[in-house]
N, C-alpha and C positions, 0 to 999 in steps of 0.2 A: 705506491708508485703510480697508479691509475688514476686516481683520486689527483695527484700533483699535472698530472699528462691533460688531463679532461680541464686541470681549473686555470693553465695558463695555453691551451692550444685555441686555436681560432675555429670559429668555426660549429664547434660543439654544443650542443642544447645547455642550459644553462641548468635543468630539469636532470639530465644524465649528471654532471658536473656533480649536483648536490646529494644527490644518492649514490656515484660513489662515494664523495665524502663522510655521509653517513655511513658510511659499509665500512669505509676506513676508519672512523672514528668509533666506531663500535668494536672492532677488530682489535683496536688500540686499548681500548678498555679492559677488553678481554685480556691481553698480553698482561696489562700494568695488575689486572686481577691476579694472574697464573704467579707473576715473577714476587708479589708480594705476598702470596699464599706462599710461596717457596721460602722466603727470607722469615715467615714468621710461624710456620709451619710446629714448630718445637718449643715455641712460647705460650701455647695454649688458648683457647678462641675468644680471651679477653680482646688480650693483644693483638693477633691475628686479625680480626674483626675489625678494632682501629685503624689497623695499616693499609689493610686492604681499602676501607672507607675515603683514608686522608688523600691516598694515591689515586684511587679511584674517580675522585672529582676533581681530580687535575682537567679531565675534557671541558668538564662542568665549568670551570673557573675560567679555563681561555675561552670558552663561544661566550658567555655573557664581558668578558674583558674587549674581544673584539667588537662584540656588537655596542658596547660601549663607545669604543674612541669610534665608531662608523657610525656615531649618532642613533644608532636603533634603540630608543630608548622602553619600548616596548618589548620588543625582542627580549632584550636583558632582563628588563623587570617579570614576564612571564617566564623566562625561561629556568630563573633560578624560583618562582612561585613554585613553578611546574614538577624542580626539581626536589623540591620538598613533600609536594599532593603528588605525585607519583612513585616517591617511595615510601611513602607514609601511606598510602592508599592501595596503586595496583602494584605495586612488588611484595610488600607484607600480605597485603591479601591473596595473591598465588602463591607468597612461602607458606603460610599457612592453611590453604587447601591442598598440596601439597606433601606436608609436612602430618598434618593431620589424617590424610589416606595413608602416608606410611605407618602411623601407628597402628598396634594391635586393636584399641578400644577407641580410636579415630578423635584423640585430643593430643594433640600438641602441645608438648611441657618444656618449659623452661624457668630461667631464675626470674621474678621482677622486677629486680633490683635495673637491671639496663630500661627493659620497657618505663617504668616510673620515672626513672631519671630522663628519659627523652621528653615524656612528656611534661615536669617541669622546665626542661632547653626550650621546648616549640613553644610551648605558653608564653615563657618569657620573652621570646620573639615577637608572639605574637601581640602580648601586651604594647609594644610600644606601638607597633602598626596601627594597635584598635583606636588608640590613644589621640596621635595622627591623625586617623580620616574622622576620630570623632568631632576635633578643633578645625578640618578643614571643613566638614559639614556645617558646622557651628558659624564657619567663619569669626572667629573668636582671635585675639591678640597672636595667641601660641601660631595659629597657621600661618602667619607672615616670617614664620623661624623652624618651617621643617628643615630644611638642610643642616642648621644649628644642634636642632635635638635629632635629628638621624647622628652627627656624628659623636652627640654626646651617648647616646643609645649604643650605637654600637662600640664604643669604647664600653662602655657599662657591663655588657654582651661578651664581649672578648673577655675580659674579666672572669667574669662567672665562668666560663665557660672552659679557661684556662685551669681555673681553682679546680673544676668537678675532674675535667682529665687528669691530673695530676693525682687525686684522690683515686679515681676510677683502676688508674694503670697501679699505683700502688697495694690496690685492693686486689690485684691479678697477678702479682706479683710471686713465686713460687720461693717459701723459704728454705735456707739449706739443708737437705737430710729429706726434702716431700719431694715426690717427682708431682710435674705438671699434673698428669689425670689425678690425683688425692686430692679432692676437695677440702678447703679448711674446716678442722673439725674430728676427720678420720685422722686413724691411726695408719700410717706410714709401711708400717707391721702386717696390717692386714689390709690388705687392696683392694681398693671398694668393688674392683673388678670381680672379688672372690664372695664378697658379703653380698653381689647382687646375682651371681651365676653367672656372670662372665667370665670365658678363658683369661688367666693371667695374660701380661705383655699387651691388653688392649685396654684400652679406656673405653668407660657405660657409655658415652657418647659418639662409639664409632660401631655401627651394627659390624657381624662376622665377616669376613673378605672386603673390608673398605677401608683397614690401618692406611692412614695417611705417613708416607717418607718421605723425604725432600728427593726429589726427581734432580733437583740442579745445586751445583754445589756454592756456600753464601756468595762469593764474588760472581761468580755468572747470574747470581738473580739481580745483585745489585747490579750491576752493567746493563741489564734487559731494562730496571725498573729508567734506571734513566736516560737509555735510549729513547726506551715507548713514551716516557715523561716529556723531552725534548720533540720527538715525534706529531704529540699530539696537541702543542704548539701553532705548528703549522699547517695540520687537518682544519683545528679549529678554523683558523684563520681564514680558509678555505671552504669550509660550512658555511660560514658567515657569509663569504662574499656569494653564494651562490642562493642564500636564502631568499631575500627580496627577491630576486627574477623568477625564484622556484613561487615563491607566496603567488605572485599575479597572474602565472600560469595555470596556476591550480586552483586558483581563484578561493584560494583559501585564507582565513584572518590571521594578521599577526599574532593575536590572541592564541588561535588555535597551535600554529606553529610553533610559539612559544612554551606554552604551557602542556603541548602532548609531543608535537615531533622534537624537538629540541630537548626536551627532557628527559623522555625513554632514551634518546641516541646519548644523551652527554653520560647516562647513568647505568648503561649498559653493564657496567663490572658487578657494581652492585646486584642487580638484576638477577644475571646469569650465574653469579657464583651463589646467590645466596635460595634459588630457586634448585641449584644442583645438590647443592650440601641439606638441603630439607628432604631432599627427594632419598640420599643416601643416610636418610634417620641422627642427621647432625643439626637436632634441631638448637642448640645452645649458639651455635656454630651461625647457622641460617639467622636466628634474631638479632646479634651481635651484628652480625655486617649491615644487614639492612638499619637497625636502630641508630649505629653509629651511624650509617649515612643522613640520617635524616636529621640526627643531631647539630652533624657537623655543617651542615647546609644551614639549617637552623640558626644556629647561634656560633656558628664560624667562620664558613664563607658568606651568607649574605656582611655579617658585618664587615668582613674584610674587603669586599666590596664594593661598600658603603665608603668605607675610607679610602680606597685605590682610587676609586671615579672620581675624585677631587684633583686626580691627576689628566686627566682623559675632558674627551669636549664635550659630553653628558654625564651628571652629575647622577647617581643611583642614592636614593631617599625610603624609606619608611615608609612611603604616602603610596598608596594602592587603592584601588576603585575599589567602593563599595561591596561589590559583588564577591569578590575575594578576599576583601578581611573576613568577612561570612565564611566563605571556604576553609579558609584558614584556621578559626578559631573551632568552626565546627570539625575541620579535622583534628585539633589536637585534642578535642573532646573525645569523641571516637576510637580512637587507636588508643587513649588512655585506659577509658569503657572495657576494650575488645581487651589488650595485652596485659593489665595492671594488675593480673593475681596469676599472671605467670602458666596461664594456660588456655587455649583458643581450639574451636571446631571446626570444622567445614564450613560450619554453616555462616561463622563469625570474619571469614574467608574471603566466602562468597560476598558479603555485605561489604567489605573495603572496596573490593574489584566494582561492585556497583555505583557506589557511591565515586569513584571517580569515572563511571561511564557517565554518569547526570553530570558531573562537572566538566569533562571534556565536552558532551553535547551542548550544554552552557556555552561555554568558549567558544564552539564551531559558530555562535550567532552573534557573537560582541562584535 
């Protein structure tokens, strides 16, 4: 209600305006994070981890749709960058230091089967982008037709990426006679809970006093989800129109705005849920959210994106400065590197959260 009071009353800094927006937009994250952890709560942290993600960058998807039809064409194109190097970077890098002080012997374990699969999504993303600045560096035939191949790419993109969901949620899937916590493979009979020294009635992935129950019963979470879903519609909107007067005052770069403020605040859900469930020893739980997010950013909101701004009065493309296909490619290296055998330290942690402090300092000078 603040955030709506500040961004239509006269009178008021445009600077207060945009930070509550942010307060609200983060707030909103949070809710759409609680109400889809509630609704998916009892399907196990494939799924969970999904839903939470998909819903999650609803913020994500209206500040670069708004700053789209407002012409910001920077805005948008950093902001969804941003949204990708900042959970592939600093949120995986605080789940995992994190996650790794809660354990006994200070490694953070999980399947990597999700890490691997994100890092073939990012790659394939990223492939087309390299692809792109390498024909416009070239100035070669193809760069007179990136809008062309952005939309044949991201159809390409959505494809794939529709294929691997379907398989992914299939392979999550609990069949009849297993409850959710029996991994495939055990015996139903005997509960991995018992074969590993956990009390029955709890699953290995929820340490003693932190059984997760649905708090809200399924229609009140679904009402919440699309409340906060409709809600953060018109935060966005309201972000957006408060940013440019916030950038000049603060005499800060679009760049920077894009690719750091606007992506921690749109990503917020992700963030905080997946930073709390590492800290509560849910580490299967923690990479799930965070990897879906960066997938679905990846290889499903940028594309979608891509093809929506064909509707709007700036066109969103492939084509990215130099400086961040570099970003980009070197992140999906990294986070391949650090996650891809299904186990990460402190120290591996540490190195994410760095690695996007040198890319935000980057941006602060663009």
């Amino acid at each position: 209600m603040l955030a709506g009071i500040t961004r239509y009353a006269s009178g008021i800094s445009r600077v207060v305006a945009f930070v509550c927006a942010a307060l609200a937009l983060a707030g909103l994250a949070w809710v759409v994070s609680f109400a889809t952890e509630q609704v998916g709560i009892r399907f196990g942290h494939a799924i969970t981890g999904f839903m939470q993600s998909t819903i999650g960058n609803l913020p994500e998807f209206f500040v670069v749709l708004f700053a789209l039809a407002a012409g910001e064409r920077t805005i948008a194109e950093t902001a969804i960058l941003g949204a990708i190097l900042s959970n592939a970077l600093l949120v995986l890098g605080i789940v995992i230091v994190v996650g790794a002080r809660r354990a006994h012997d200070g490694v953070m374990r999980f399947s990597p089967r999700l890490p691997n699969d994100t890092a073939t999504l990012l790659l394939l993303s990223t492939f087309i982008i390299v692809l792109i600045g390498l024909a416009n560096a070239a100035r070669d035939p193809a760069s007179k037709h990136t809008t062309t191949i952005s939309i044949v790419g991201a159809a390409a993109i959505l494809i794939v990426y529709c294929a691997w969901t379907v398989q992914y949620l299939r392979s999550a899937e609990v069949p009849p006679g297993r409850s959710a916590d029996v991994p495939p493979g055990r015996s139903a009979d005997v509960p991995p809970e018992r074969s590993a020294g956990v009390p029955p009635g709890r699953s290995a992935d929820v340490p003693p006093g932190e059984l997760e129950r649905p708090k809200l019963a399924p229609a009140a979470s679904v009402a919440l989800l699309a409340l906060a879903g409709t809600a953060s519609a018109f935060v966005s909107d309201w972000f957006v129109n408060a940013l440019e007067p916030t950038i000049h005052a603060l005499h800060i770069t679009e760049v920077f705005a894009g690719l750091v403020i606007v992506a921690i605040a749109g990503n917020a859900a992700e963030s905080v849920t997946g930073i709390v469930m590492a800290a509560k020893g849910r580490s299967e739980l923690a990479i799930s959210i965070v990897k879906n997010a960066v997938a679905q950013i990846a290889a499903f909101l940028y594309p979608v994106l891509v093809l929506v701004s064909l509707l709007t009065v700036t066109t969103l493309t492939f084509a990215l400065a130099p400086v961040y296909i570099g970003a980009l490619f070197g992140t999906a290296v990294i986070v391949w590197q650090i996650t891809g055998d299904g186990e990460a330290t402190l120290f591996e942690g540490a190195a994410l959260i760095a690695t996007f402090v040198i890319l935000a300092t980057v941006a602060a000078f663009e």
